[in-house]
ROLUMMI-519447 format. One record per atom (N, C-alpha, C): residue number from 1; chain; x, z, y. Coordinates in steps of 0.1 Angstrom, whole numbers. Example, Ala and Ser with C-alpha at 12.3 -4.5 7.8 and 13.67 -1.06 7.14 Angstrom:
BEGIN
1 A 132 78 -57
1 A 123 78 -45
1 A 132 78 -33
2 A 128 71 -22
2 A 137 71 -11
2 A 129 79 0
//
This chain:
BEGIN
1 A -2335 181 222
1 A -2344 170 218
1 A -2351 165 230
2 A -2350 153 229
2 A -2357 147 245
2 A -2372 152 247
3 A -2382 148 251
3 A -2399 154 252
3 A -2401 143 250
4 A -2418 145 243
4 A -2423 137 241
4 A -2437 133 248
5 A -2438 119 252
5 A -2447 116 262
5 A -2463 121 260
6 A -2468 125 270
6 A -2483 128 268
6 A -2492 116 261
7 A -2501 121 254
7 A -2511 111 249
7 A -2526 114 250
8 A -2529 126 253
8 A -2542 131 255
8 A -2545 138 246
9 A -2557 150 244
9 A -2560 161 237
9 A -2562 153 223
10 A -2556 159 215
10 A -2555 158 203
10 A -2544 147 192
11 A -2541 135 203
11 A -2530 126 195
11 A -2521 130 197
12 A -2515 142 200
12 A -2503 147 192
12 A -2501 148 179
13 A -2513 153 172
13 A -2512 160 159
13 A -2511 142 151
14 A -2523 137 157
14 A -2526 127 147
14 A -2518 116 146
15 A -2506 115 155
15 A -2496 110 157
15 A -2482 112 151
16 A -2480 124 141
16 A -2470 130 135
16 A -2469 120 124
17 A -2458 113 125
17 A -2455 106 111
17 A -2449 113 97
18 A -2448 108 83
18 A -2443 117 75
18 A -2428 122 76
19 A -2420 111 85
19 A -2407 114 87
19 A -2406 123 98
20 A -2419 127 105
20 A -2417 138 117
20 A -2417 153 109
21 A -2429 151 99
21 A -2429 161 92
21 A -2419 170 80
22 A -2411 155 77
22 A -2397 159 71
22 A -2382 160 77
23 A -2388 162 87
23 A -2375 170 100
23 A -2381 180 100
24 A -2397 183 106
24 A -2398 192 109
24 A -2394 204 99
25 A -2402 198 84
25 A -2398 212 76
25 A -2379 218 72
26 A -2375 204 75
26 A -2360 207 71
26 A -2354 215 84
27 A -2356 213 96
27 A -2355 220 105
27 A -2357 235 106
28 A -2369 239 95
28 A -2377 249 98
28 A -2361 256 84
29 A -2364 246 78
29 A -2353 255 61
29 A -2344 259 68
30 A -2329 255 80
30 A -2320 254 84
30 A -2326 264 97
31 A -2331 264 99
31 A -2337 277 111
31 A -2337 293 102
32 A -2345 292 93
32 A -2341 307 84
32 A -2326 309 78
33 A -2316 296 75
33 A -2305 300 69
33 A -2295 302 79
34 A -2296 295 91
34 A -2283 299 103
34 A -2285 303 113
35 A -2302 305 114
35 A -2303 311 122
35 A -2303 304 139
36 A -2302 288 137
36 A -2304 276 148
36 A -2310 261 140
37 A -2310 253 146
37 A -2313 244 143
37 A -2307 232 142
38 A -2306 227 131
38 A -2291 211 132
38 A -2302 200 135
39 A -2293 191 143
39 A -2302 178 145
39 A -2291 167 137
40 A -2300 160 135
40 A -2291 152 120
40 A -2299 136 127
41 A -2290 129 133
41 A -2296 116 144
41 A -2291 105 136
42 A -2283 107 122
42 A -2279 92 114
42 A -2294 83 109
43 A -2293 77 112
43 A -2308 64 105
43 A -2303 61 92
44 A -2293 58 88
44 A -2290 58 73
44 A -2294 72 68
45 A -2297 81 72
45 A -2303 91 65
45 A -2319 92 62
46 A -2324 90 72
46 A -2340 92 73
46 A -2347 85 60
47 A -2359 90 58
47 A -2361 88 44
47 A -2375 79 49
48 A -2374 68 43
48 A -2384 56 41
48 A -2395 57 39
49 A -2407 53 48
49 A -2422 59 48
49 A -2427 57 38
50 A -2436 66 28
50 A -2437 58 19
50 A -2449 53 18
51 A -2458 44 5
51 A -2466 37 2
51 A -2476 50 5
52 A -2488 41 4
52 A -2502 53 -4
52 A -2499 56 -16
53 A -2498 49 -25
53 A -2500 54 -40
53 A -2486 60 -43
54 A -2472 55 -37
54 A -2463 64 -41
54 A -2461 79 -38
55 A -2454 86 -47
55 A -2451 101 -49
55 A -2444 105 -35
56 A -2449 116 -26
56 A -2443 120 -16
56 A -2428 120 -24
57 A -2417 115 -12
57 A -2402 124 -13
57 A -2403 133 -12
58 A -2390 144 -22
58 A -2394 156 -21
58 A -2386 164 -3
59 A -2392 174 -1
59 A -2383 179 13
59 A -2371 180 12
60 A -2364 175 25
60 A -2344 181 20
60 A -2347 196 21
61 A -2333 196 11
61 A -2328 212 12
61 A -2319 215 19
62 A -2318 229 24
62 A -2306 233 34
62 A -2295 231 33
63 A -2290 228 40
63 A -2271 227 38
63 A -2268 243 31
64 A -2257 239 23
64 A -2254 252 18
64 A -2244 259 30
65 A -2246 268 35
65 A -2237 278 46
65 A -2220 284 38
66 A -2217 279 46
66 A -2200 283 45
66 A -2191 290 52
67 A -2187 299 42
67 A -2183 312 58
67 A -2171 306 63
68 A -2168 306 76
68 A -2158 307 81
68 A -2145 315 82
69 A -2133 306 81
69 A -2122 318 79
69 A -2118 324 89
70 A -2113 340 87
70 A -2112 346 96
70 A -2100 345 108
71 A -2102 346 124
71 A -2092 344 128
71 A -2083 352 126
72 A -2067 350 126
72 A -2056 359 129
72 A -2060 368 135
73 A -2052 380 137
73 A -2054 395 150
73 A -2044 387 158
74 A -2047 391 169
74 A -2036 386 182
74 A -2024 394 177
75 A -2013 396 184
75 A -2004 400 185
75 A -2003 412 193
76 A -2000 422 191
76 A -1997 434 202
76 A -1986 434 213
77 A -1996 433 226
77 A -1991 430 234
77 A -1990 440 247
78 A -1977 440 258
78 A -1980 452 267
78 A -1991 447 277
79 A -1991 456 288
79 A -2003 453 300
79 A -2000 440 306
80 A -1986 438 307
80 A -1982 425 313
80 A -1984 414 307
81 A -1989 414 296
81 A -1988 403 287
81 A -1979 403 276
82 A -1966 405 280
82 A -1956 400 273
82 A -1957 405 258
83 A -1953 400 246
83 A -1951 411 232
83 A -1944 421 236
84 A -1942 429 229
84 A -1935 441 229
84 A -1923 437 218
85 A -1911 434 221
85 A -1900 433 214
85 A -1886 439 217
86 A -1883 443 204
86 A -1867 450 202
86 A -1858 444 202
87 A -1853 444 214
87 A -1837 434 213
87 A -1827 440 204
88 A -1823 430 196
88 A -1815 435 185
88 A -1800 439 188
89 A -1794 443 179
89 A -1781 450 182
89 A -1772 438 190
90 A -1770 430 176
90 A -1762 420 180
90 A -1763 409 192
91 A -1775 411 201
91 A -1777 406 211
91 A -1768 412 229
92 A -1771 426 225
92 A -1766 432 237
92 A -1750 438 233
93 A -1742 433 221
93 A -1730 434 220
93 A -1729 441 211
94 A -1736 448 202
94 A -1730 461 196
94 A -1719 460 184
95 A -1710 467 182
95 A -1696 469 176
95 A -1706 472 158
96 A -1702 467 150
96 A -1710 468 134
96 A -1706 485 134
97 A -1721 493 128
97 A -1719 507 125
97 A -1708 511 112
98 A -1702 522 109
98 A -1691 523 103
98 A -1699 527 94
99 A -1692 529 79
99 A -1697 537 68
99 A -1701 546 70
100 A -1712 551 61
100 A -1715 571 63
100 A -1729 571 66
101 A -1728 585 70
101 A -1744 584 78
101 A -1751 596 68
102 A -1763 606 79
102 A -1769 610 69
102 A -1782 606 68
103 A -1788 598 56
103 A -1797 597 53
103 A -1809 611 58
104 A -1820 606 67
104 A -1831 617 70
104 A -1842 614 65
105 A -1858 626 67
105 A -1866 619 68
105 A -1873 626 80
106 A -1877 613 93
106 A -1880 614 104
106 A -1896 625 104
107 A -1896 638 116
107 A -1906 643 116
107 A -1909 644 125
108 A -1901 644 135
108 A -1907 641 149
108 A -1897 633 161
109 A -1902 634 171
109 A -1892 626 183
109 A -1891 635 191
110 A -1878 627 197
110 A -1872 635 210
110 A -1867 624 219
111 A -1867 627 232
111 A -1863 622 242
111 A -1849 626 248
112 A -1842 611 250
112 A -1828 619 262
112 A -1823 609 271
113 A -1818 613 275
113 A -1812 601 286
113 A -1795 600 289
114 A -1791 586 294
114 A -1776 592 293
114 A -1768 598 297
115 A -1774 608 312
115 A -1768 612 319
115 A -1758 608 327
116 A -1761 594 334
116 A -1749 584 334
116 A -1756 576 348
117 A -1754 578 364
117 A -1765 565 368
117 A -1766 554 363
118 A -1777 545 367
118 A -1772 533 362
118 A -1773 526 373
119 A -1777 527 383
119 A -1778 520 395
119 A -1784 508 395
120 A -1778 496 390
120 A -1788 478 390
120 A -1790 477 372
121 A -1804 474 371
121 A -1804 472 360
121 A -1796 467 352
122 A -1794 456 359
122 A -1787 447 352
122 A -1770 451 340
123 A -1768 465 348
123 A -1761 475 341
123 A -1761 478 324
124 A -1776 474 324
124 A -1780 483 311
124 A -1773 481 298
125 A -1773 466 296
125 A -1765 464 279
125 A -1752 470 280
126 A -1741 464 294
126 A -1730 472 289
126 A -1727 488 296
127 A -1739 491 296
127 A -1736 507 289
127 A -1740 511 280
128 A -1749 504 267
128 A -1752 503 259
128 A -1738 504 251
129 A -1729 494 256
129 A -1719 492 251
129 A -1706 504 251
130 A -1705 507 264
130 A -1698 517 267
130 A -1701 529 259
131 A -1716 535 260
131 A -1717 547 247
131 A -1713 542 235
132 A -1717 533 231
132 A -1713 531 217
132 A -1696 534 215
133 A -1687 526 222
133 A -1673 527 225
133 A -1670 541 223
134 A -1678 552 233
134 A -1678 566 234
134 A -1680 575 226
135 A -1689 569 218
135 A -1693 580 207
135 A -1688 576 187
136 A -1681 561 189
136 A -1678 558 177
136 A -1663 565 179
137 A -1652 558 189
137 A -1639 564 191
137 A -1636 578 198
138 A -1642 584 208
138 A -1637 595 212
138 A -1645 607 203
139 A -1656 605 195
139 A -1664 613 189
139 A -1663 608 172
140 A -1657 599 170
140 A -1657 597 158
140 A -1669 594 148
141 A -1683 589 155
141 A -1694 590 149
141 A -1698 578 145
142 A -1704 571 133
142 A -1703 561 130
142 A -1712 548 137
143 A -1717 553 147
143 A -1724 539 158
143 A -1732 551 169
144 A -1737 544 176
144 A -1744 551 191
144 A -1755 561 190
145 A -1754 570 192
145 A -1757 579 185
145 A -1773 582 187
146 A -1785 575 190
146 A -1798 572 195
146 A -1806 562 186
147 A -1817 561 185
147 A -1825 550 177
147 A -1825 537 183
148 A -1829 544 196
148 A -1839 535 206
148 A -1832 533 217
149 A -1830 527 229
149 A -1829 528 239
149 A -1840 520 246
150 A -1842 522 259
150 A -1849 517 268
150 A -1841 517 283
151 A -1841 501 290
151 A -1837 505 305
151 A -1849 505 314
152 A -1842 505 328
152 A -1852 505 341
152 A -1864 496 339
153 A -1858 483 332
153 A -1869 475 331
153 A -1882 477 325
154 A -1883 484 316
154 A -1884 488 302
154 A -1883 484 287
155 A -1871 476 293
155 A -1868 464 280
155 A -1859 477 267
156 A -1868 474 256
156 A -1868 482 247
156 A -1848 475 238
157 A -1842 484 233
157 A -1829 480 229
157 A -1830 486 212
158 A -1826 479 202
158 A -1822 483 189
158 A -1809 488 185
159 A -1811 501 187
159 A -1797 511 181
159 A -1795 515 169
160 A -1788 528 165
160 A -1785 527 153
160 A -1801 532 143
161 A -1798 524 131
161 A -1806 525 122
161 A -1818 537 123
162 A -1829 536 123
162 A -1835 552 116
162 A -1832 557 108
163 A -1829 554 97
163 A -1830 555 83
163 A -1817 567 86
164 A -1810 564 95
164 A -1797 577 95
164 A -1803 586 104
165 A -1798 602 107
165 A -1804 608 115
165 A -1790 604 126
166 A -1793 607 138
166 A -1783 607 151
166 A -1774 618 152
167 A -1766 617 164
167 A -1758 626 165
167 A -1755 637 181
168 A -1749 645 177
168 A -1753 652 195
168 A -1740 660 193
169 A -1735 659 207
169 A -1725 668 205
169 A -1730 684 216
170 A -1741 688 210
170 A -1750 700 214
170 A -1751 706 207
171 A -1757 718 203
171 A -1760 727 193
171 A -1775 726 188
172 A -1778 715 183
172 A -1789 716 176
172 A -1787 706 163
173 A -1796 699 157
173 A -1788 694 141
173 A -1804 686 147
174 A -1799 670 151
174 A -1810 663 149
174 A -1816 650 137
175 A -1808 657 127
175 A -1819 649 114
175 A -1831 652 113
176 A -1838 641 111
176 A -1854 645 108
176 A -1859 642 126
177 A -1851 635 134
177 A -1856 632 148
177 A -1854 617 150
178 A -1867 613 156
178 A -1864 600 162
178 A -1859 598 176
179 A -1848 592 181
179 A -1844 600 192
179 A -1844 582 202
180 A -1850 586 213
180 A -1851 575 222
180 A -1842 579 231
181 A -1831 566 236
181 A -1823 571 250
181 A -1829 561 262
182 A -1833 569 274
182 A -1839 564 286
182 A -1824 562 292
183 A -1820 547 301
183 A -1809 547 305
183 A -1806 553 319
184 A -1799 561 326
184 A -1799 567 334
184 A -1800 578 336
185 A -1797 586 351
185 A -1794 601 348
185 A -1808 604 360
186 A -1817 612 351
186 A -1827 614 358
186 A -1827 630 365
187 A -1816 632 369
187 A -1813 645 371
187 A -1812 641 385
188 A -1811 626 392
188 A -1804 618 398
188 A -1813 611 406
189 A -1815 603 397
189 A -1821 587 392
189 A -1841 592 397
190 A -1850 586 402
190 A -1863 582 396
190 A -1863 576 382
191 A -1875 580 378
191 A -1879 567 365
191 A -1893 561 371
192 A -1891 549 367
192 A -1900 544 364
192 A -1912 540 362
193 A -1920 533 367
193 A -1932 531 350
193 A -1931 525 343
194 A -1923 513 343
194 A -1920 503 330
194 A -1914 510 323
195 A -1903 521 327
195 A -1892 528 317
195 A -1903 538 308
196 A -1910 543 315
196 A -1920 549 310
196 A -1927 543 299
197 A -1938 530 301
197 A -1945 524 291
197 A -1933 515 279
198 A -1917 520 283
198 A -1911 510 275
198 A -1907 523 264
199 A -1903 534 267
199 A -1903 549 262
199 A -1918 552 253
200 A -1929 549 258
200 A -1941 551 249
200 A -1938 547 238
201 A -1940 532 244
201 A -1943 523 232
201 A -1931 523 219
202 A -1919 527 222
202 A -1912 529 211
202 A -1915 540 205
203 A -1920 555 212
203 A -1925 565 201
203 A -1937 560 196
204 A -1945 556 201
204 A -1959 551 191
204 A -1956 546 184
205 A -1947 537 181
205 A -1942 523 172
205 A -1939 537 162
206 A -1927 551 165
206 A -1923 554 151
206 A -1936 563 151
207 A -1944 569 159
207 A -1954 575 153
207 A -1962 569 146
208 A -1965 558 141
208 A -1972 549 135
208 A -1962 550 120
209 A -1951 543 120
209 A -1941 539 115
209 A -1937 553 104
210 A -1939 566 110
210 A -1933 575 101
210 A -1942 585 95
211 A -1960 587 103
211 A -1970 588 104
211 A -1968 604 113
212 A -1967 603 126
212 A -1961 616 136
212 A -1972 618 146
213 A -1973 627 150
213 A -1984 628 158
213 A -1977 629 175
214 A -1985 627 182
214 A -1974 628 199
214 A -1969 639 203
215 A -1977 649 191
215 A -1971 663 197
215 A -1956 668 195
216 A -1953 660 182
216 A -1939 664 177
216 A -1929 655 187
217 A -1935 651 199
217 A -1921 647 213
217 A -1923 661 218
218 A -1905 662 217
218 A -1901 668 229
218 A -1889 664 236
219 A -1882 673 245
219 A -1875 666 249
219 A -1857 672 244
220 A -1848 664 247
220 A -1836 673 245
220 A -1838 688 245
221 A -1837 695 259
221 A -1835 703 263
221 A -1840 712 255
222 A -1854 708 252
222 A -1863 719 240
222 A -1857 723 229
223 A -1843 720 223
223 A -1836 725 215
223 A -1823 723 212
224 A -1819 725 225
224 A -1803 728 227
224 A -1803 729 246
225 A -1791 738 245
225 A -1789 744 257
225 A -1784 730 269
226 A -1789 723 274
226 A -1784 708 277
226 A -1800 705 294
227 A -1796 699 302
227 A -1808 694 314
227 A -1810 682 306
228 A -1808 680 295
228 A -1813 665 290
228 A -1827 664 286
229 A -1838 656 293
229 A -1833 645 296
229 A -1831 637 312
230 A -1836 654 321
230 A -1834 654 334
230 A -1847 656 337
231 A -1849 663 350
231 A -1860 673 353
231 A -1869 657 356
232 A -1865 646 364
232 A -1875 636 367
232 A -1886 630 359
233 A -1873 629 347
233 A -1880 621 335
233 A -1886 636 327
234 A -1881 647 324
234 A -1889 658 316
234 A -1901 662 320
235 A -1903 661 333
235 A -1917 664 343
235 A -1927 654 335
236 A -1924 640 330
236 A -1935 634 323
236 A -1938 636 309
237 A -1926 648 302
237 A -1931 653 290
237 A -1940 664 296
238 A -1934 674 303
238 A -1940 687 306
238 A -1954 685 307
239 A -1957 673 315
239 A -1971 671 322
239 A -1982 668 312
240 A -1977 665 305
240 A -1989 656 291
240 A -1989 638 296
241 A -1983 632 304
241 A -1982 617 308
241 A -1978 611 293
242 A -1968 615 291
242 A -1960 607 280
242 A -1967 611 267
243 A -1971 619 265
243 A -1978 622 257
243 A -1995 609 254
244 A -2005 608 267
244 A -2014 608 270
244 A -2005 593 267
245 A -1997 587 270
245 A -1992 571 270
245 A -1993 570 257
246 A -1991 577 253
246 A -1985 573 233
246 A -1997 569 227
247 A -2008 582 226
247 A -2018 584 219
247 A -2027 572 222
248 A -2026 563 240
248 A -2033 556 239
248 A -2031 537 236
249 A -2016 541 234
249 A -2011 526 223
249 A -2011 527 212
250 A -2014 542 204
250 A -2020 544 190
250 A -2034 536 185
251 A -2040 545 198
251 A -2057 542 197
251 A -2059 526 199
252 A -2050 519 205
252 A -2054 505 208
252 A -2053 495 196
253 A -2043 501 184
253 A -2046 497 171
253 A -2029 495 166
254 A -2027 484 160
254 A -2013 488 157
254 A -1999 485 163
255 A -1991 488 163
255 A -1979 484 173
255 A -1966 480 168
256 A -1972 471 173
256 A -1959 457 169
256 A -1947 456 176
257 A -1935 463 173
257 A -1930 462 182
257 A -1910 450 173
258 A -1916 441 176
258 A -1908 437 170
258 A -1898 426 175
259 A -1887 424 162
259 A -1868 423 164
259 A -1873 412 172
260 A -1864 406 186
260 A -1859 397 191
260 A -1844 393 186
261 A -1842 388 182
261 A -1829 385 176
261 A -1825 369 179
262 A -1812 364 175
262 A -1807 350 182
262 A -1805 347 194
263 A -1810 334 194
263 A -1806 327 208
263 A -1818 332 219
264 A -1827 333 212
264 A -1835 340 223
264 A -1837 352 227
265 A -1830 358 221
265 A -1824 376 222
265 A -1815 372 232
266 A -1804 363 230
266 A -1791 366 238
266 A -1796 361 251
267 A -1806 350 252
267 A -1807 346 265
267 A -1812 356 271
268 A -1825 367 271
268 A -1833 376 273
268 A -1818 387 280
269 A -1809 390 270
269 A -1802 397 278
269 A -1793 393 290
270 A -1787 377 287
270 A -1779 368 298
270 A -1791 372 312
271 A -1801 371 304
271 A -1814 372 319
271 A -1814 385 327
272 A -1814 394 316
272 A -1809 413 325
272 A -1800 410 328
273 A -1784 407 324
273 A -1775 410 329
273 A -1771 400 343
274 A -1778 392 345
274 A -1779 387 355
274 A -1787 391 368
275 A -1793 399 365
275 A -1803 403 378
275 A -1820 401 369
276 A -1824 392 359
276 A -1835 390 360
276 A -1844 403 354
//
């Protein structure tokens, strides 16, 4: 509100018209209900001075307050920015799973890796493809025998269903596991930190998803005679890292980790398999 000019002790007051006084009080009503003040500058509104003998207008009344609607939640997103999404089967080539399967219900996760270098990322979908080949024909198993995969990048891959348990040709029986494959042989290989935060975020997703706690990761090796998932990458279970990663994309609220599928799936992988 602009200021108003000096006039000397006392003609301020006596200078208050009845229209100053019915801003002021309407100002004062809208001060207790929002808690600021609306300035309302239309002249078609202002209310006409009145006579002597006529009846004061009565004061306006407050606008009635209207809540506002709530924004959306953002989207869950990694440190980079980007969402967190599951490239779908059909993006990075996968062959349709065969009949069968045993129905589980997931109680904890495990980690493995393929035992396989990978050398340039750009590697990653078709050896996605190649296990699959490997484990449907020379193993007879009805699709790739892992939930999850993740490569160097840490671009997260959609394998076979949860809802089935996987398959190992080890001596342990893993229904009732959610099993993530890190691509590469870390017996070999470094990992990562993207391979790392791309490995979190898919166990948080099923520890959310199945209600698990981080403690139920372990790794291959923890129950079957196997170096899987390789001392590089198991050093970040042994340590509490992978652990300490999970609990803290839990705590950040919920995790969205969701299907990329189509044309923008396929381009995403045209983009790995090219170098990007």
């Amino acid at each position: 509100m602009d200021p108003q000019p000096s006039r000397g002790p006392g003609a301020q007051s006596d200078a208050l018209t009845r229209r100053r006084l019915l801003q002021i009080s309407g100002s004062l009503g809208l001060a207790a209900t929002l808690g600021a003040c609306a300035d309302n500058t239309d002249s078609t509104s202002a209310p006409t001075a009145p006579s002597t003998n006529a009846t004061p207008a009565p004061l306006p009344q407050p606008a009635a307050v209207t809540a506002l609607p709530q924004e959306p939640a953002p989207a869950t997103t990694m440190a980079s920015g980007q969402p967190m999404v599951q490239i779908c089967r059909q993006a990075w080539g996968a062959a349709p799973a065969r009949p069968g399967g045993r129905p589980h219900t997931i109680a904890r996760m495990t980690l493995h890796h393929s035992a396989v270098v990978l050398g340039e990322n750009r590697l990653a979908p078709s050896r996605l493809r190649q296990h699959q080949r490997y484990h449907q024909h020379d193993h007879g198993w009805i699709d790739i025998a892992y939930h999850v995969g993740v490569d160097r990048n840490g671009n997260i891959y959609e394998l076979r269903t949860p809802e089935l348990a996987g398959d190992t040709a080890t001596d342990y029986d893993p229904a009732g596991h959610f099993l993530v494959l890190c691509e590469g042989d870390f017996d070999q290989e470094p990992v990562t930190d993207a391979q790392l935060t791309g490995a979190a975020t898919a166990f948080a997703w099923a520890a959310q998803q199945f209600h698990l706690a981080s403690g139920t990761l372990g790794g291959h090796r923890d129950f079957a005679d196997t170096s899987c998932p390789g001392a590089n990458l198991y050093a970040h279970l042994s340590s509490g890292d992978l652990h300490t990663r999970i609990d803290a994309l839990v705590a950040a609220g919920p995790v969205d980790l969701q299907r990329l599928c189509g044309e923008e799936a396929a381009t995403k992988v045209a983009d790995i398999e090219a170098g990007g």
